[in-house]
Structures are given as C-alpha cells and as structure tokens.
C-alpha positions in Angstrom: -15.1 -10.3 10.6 -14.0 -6.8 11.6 -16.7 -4.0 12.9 -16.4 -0.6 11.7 -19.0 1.3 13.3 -20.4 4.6 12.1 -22.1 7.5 14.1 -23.5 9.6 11.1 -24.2 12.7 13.7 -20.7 12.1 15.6 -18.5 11.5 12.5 -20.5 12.7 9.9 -23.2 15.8 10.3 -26.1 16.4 13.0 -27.8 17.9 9.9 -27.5 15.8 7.1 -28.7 17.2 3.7 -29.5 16.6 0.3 -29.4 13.8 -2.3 -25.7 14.6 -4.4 -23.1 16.5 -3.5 -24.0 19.9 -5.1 -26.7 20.1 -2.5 -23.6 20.6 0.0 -21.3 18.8 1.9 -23.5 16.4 3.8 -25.2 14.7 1.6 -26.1 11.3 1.0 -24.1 10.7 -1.8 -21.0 12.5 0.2 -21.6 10.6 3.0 -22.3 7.0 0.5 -18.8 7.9 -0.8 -16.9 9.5 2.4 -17.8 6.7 4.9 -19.8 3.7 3.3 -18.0 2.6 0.1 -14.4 2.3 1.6 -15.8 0.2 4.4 -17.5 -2.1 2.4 -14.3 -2.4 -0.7 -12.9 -3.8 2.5 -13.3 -7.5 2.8 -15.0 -8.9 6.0 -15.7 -5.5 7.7 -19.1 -4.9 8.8 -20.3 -2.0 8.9 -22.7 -0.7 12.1 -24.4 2.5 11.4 -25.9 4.8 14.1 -28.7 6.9 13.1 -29.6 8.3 16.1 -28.5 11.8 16.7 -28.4 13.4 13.0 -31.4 15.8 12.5 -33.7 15.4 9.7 -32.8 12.0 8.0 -35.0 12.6 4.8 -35.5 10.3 2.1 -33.3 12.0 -0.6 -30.3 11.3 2.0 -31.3 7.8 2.9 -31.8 6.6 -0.4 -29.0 8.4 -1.8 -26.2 7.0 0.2 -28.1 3.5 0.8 -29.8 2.8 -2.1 -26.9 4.4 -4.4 -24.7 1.6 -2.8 -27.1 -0.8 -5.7 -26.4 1.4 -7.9 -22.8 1.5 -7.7 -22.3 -2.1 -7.7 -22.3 -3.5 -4.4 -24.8 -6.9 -4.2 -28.0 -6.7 -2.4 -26.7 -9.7 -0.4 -23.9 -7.9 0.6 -25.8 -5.3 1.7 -27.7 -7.0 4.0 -25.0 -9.3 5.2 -22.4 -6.5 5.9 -24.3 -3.3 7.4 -26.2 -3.3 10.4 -28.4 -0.3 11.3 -29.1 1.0 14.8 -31.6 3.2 15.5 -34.4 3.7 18.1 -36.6 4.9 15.3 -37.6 1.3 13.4 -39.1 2.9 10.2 -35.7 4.9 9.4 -34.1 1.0 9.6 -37.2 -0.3 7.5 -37.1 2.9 5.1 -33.5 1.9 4.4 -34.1 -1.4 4.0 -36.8 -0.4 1.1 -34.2 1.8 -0.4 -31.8 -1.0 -0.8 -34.1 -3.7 -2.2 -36.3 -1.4 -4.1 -33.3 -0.5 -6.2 -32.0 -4.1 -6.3 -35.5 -4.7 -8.4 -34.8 -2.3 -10.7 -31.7 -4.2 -12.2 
C-alpha cells in the first residue's frame, strides 16, 4: 500500500474555515473534495493527515471534510483502515474519529 501524506497547514491553509464551500476557499468540504476524496478513489493509498500547524480546527471543518467522507459514500471501514491522523492534540484525532462513526450510525 502506497502513503499519501497530507499537511493540512503546508498544503492546504494555516486557517482553515467553514463547513461548505460558500463559507470560502478553505473549508472542510473544499478541503474533503480538494485533497481527501481523490486519495481515497485511489486503491491502496493511505492517507496520513497532519493536523498540526492549521489554526482553528473547528468542528464545522472537521466534521465537514471527515464526517462528509460517510456521507458521500466511502465505508466506515475504509475510513478507519485507510487514513491515519497525526496530531499532538489527541481530542482533534478522537473528535474526528466521532465525526466519522457518528455519521456511519445515521445510515
């Protein structure tokens, strides 16, 4: 299996914002669709994510790109088998994790 690995404040924004992308260009759901979905559409590529570094990961963002990843079809198991989170901060890593299986429950 291949590693990808994502820096969201190197590649993506320092200041990450917003739930969709009408709240502006770094949002979770710009971010979901920019960096996350392509990686995981392809087969055996893991995806690392580094969290550390971006400014002001709020819930709308994190659930957004992570939890919207349920939502637009990709498996729970998949989820959890395919993207690894760094971060020195364990409750972003555990918030995440809740976004991701909270919305799994819902189906």
């Amino acid at each position: 299996m291949s590693t990808v690995t994502i820096n969201i404040a190197n590649q993506f924004s320092r200041y990450p914002a917003g739930r969709y992308t009408v709240d502006g260009p770094y949002s979770g759901e710009a971010f979901r669709e920019k960096f996350l979905v392509p990686q995981l559409r392809t087969p055996d590529t893991r995806v690392v994510i580094q969290l550390d570094g971006a400014r002001g990961l709020a819930s709308s963002f994190l659930e957004e790109a992570f939890g919207g990843l349920v939502r637009a079809g990709f498996p729970q198991t998949l989820l959890q088998d395919r993207i690894v989170l760094e971060s020195k901060d364990v409750s972003l890593i555990k918030e995440i994790e809740e976004y991701i299986g909270r919305v799994e429950l819902q189906h």
